[in-house]
TORKOLKE-815780 format. One line per 8 residues: their letters; for each residue x, y, z of N, C-alpha, C, O. Coordinates in steps of 0.1 Angstrom, whole numbers. Layout:
# residues N
a	X:Y:Z:X:Y:Z:X:Y:Z:X:Y:Z ~ ... .
This chain:
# residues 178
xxxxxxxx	-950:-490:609:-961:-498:605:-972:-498:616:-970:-497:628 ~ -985:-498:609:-992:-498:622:-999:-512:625:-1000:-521:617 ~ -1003:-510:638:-1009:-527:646:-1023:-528:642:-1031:-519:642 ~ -1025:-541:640:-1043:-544:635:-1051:-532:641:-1060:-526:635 ~ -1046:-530:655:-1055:-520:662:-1057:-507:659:-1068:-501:661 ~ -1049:-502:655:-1046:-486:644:-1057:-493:637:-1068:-490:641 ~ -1056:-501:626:-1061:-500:610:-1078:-501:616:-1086:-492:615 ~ -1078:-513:622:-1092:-513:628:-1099:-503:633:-1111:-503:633 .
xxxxxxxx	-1092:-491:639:-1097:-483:642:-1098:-470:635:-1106:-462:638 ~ -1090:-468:625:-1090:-460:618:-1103:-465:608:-1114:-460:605 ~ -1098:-477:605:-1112:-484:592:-1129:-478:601:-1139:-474:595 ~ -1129:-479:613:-1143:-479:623:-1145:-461:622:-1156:-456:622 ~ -1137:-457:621:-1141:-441:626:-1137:-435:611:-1144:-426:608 ~ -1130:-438:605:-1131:-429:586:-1148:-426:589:-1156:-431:598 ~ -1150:-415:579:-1162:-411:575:-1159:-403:563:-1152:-393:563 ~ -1165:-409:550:-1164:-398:540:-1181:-385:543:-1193:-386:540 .
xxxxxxxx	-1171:-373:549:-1188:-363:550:-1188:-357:537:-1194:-346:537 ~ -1185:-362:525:-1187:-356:512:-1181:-364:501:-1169:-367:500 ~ -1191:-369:492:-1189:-379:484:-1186:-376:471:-1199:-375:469 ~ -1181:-372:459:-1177:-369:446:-1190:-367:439:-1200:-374:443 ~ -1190:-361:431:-1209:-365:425:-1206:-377:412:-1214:-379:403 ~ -1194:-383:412:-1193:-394:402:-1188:-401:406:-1184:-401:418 ~ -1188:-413:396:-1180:-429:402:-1172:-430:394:-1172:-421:385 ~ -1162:-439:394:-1149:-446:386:-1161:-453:373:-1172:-459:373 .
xxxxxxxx	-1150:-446:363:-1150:-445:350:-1149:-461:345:-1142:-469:349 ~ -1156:-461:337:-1157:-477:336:-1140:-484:324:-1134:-494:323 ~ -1141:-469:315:-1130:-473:300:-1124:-459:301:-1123:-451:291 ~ -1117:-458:316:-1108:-444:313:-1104:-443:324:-1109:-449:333 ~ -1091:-431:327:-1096:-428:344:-1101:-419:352:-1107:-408:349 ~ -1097:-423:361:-1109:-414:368:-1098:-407:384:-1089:-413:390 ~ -1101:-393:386:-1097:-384:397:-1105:-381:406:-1115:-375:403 ~ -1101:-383:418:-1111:-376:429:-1097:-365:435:-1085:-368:433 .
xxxxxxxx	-1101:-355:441:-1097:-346:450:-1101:-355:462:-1107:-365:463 ~ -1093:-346:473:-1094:-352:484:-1091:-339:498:-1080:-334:499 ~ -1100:-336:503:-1097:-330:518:-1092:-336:529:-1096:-328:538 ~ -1085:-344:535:-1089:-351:551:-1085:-347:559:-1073:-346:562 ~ -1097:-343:569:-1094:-337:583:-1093:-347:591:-1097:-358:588 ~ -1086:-343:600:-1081:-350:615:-1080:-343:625:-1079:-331:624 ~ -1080:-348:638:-1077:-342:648:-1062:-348:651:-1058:-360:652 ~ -1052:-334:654:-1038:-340:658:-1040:-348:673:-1048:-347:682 .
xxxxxxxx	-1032:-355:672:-1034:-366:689:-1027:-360:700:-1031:-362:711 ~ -1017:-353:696:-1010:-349:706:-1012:-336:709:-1002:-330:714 ~ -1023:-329:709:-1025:-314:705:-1036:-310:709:-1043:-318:703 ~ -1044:-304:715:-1058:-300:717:-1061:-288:709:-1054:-278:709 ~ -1072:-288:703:-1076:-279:690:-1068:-275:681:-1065:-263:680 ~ -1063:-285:673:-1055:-287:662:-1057:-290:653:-1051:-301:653 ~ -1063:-289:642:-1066:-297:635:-1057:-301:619:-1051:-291:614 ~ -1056:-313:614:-1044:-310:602:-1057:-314:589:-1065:-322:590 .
xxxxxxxx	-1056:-307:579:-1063:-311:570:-1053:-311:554:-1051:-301:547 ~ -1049:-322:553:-1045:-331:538:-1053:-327:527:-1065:-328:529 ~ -1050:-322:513:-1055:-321:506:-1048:-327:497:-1037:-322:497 ~ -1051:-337:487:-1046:-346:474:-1054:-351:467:-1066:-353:470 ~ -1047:-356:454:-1060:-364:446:-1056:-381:448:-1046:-386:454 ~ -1064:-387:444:-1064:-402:439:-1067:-404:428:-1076:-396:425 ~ -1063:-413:417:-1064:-417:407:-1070:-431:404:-1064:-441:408 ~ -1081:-432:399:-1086:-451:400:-1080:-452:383:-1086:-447:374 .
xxxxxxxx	-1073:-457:383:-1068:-461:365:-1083:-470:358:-1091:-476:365 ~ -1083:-469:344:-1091:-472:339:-1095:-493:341:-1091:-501:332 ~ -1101:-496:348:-1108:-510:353:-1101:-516:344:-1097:-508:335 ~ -1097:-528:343:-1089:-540:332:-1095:-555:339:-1097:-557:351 ~ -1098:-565:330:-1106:-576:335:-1089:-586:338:-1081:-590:329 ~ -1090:-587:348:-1078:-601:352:-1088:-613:358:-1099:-614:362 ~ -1074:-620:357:-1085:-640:365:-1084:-632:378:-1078:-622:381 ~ -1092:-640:382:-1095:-639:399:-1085:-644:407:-1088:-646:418 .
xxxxxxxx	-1075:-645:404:-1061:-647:411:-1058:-637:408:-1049:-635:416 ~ -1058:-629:402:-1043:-615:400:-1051:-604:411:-1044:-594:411 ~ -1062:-603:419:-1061:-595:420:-1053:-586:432:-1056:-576:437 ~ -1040:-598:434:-1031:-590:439:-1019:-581:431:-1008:-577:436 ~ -1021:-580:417:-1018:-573:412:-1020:-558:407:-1015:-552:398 ~ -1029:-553:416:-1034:-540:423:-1019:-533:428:-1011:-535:436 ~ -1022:-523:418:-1007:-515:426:-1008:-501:434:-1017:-494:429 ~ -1004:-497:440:-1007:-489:453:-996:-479:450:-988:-479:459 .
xxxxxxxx	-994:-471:440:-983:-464:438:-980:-447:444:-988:-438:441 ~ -967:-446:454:-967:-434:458:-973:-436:471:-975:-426:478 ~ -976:-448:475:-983:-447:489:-967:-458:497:-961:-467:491 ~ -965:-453:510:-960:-458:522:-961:-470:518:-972:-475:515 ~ -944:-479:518:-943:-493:515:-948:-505:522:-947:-517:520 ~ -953:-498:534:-964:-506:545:-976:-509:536:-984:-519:537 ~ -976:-498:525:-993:-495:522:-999:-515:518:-1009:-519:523 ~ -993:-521:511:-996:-530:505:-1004:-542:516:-1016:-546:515 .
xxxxxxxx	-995:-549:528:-999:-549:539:-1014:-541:549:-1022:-543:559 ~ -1012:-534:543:-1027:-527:551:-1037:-531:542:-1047:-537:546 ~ -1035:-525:526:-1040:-527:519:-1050:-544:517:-1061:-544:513 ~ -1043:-555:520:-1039:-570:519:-1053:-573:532:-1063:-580:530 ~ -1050:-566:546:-1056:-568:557:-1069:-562:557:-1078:-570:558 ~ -1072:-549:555:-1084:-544:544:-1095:-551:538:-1107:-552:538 ~ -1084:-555:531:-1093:-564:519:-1099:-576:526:-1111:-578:524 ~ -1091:-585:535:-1095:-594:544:-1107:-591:551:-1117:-599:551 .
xxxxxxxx	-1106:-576:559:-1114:-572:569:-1134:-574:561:-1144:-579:566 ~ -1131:-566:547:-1148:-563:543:-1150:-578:537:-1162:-581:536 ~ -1139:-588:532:-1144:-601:531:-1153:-606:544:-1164:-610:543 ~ -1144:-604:557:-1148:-612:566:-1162:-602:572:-1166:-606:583 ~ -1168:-593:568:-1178:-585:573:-1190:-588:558:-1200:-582:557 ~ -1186:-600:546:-1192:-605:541:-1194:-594:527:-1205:-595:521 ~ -1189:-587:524:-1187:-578:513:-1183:-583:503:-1174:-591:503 ~ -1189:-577:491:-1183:-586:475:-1174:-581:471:-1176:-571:463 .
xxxxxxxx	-1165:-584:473:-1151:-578:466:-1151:-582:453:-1143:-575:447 ~ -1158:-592:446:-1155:-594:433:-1149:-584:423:-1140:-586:414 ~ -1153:-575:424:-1149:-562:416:-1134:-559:413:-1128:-556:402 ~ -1129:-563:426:-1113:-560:427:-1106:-570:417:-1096:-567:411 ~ -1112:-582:418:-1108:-591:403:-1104:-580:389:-1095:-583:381 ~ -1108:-571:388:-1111:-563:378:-1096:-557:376:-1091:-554:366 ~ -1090:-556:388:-1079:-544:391:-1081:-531:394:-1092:-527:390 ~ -1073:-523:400:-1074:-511:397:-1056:-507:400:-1048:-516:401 .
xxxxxxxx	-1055:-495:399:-1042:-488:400:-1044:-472:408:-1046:-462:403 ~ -1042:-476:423:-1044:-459:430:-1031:-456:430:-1020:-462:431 ~ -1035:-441:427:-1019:-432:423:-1025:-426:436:-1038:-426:438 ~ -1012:-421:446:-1018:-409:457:-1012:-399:452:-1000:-402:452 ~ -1013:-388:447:-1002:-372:441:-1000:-370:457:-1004:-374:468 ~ -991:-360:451:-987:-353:462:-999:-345:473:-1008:-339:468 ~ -996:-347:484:-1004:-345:493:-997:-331:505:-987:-330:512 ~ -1009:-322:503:-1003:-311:509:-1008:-308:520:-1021:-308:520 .
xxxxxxxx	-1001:-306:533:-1008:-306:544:-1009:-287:550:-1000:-279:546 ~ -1018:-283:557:-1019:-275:569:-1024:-280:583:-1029:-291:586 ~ -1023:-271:589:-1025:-272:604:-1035:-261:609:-1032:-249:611 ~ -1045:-266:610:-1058:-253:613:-1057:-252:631:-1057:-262:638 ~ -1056:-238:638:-1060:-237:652:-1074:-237:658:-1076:-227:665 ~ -1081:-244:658:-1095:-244:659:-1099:-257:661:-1091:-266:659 ~ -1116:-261:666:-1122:-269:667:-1123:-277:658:-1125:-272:647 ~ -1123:-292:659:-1126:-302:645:-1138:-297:641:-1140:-293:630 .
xxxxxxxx	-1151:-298:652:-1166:-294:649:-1163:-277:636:-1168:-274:625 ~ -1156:-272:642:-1157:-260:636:-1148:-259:617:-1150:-255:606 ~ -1138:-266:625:-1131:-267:610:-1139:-278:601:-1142:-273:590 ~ -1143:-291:602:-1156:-294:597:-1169:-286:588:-1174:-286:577 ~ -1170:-279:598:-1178:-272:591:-1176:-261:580:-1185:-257:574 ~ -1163:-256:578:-1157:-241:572:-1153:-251:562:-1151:-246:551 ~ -1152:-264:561:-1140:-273:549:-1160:-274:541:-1163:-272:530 ~ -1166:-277:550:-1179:-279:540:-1186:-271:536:-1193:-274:526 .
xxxxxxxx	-1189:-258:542:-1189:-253:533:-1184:-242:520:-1191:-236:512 ~ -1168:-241:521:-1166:-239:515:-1167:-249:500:-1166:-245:489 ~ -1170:-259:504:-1172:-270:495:-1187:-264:486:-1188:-263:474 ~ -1195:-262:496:-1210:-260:492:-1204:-245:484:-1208:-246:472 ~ -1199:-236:485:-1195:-226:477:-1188:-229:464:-1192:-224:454 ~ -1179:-236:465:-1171:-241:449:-1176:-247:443:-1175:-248:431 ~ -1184:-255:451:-1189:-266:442:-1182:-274:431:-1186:-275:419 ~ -1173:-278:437:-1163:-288:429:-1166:-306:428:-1164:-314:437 .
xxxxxxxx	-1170:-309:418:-1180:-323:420:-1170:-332:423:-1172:-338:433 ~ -1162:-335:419:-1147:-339:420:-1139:-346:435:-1131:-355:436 ~ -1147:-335:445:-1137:-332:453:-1146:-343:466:-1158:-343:465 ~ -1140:-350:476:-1144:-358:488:-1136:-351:501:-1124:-347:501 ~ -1144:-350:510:-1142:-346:525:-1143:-359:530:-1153:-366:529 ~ -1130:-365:538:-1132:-374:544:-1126:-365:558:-1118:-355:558 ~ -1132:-373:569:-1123:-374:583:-1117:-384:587:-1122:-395:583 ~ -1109:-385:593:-1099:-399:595:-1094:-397:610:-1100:-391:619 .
xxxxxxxx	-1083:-403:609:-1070:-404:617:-1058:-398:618:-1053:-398:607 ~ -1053:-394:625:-1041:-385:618:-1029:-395:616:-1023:-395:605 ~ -1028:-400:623:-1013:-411:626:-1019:-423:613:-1011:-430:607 ~ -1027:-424:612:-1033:-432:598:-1043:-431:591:-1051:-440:588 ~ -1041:-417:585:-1046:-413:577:-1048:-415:562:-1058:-412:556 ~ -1035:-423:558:-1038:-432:545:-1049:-444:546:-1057:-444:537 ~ -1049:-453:556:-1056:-460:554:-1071:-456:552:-1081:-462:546 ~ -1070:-440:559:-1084:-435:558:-1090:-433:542:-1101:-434:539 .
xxxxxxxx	-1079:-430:533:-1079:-427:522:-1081:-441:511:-1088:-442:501 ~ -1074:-448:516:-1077:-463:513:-1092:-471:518:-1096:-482:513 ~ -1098:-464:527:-1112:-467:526:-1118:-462:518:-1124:-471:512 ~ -1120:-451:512:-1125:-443:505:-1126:-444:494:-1134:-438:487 ~ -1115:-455:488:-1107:-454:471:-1119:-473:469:-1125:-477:459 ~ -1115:-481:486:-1127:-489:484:-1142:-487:483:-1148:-492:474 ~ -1148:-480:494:-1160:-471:495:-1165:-468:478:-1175:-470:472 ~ -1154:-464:474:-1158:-455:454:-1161:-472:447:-1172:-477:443 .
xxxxxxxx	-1147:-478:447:-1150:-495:440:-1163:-501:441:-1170:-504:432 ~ -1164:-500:457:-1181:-507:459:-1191:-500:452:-1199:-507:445 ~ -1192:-488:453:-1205:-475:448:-1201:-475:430:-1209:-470:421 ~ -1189:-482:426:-1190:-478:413:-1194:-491:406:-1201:-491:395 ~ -1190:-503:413:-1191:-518:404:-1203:-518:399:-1202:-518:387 ~ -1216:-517:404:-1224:-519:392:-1227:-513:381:-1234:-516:370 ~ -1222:-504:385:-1224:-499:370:-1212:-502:360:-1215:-503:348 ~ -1201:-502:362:-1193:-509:355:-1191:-522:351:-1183:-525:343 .
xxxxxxxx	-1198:-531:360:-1202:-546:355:-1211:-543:345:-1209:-548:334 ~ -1220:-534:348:-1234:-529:335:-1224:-526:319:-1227:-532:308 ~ -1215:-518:321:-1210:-512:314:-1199:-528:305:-1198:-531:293 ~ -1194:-531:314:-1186:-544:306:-1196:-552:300:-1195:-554:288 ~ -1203:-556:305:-1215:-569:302:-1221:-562:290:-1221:-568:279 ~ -1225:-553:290:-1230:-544:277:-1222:-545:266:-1229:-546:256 ~ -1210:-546:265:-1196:-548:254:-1193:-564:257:-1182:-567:251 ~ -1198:-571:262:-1194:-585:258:-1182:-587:261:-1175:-596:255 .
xx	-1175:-580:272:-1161:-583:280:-1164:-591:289:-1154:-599:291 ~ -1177:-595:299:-1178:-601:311:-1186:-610:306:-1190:-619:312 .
């Protein structure tokens, strides 16, 4: 399990350098791909880069009590605990979580790792653009942490929630659900 001080720090230094060209689906679900580089800790010019998807299951309206019924499935049985302290953290930095009232359900798939010999600067750069070549709209480049790396992925899945609520408040309010 990791100490406030991991998550904190991992939450401070995540950076998504490539953002999906869509948001979470307001009446369906929705997939992101996922790259994340890291630098190994114990290693000089190492770099490991993770590639998986996330899953945001189709939004569902619960009371504002359930929304610890958010399930975190396939992720590390710490995940919920981080998940819990997270959520605490962007309250106390004054962020509207309202959204999460809503539910969601992150599936993590299977997550496949390599180990690149080279500079983060450099592997950075070869992960984006091959990005800029496929052009996969789908797909997020984040950087993280290595030793906590999910949480890094757990920013990102909030990062999407925040960038997607209004328009899916738009979208409920429109059908007379909200």
């Amino acid at each position: 399990m990791h100490s406030q001080d991991d998550i904190h720090y991992a939450l401070e230094t995540t950076k998504v350098l490539r953002e999906p060209d869509r948001r979470i689906d307001t009446f369906g679900e929705t997939r992101f791909e996922f790259q994340l580089i890291s630098e190994l800790m114990d290693r000089s010019g190492e770099v490991r880069i993770r590639t998986g998807e996330v899953e945001a299951q189709r939004p569902r309206i619960l009371r504002p009590e359930s929304y610890r019924d958010v399930e975190l499935e396939g992720f590390d049985p710490s995940a919920r605990a981080k998940f819990d302290r997270m959520v605490e953290k962007f309250r106390s930095e004054g962020k509207d979580l309202a959204f999460l009232q809503y539910g969601f359900q992150f599936r993590r798939g299977q997550v496949h790792e390599e180990i690149i010999h080279d500079t983060m600067d450099a592997v950075r750069e070869r992960v984006l653009e091959d990005i800029r070549r496929s052009g996969n709209p789908a797909l997020a480049v984040i950087e993280g942490v290595d030793d906590a790396w999910e949480i890094s992925v757990l920013k990102f899945s909030f990062e999407m929630i925040l960038r997607s609520h209004e328009i899916n408040a738009f979208d409920f309010k429109r059908r007379g659900l909200i």
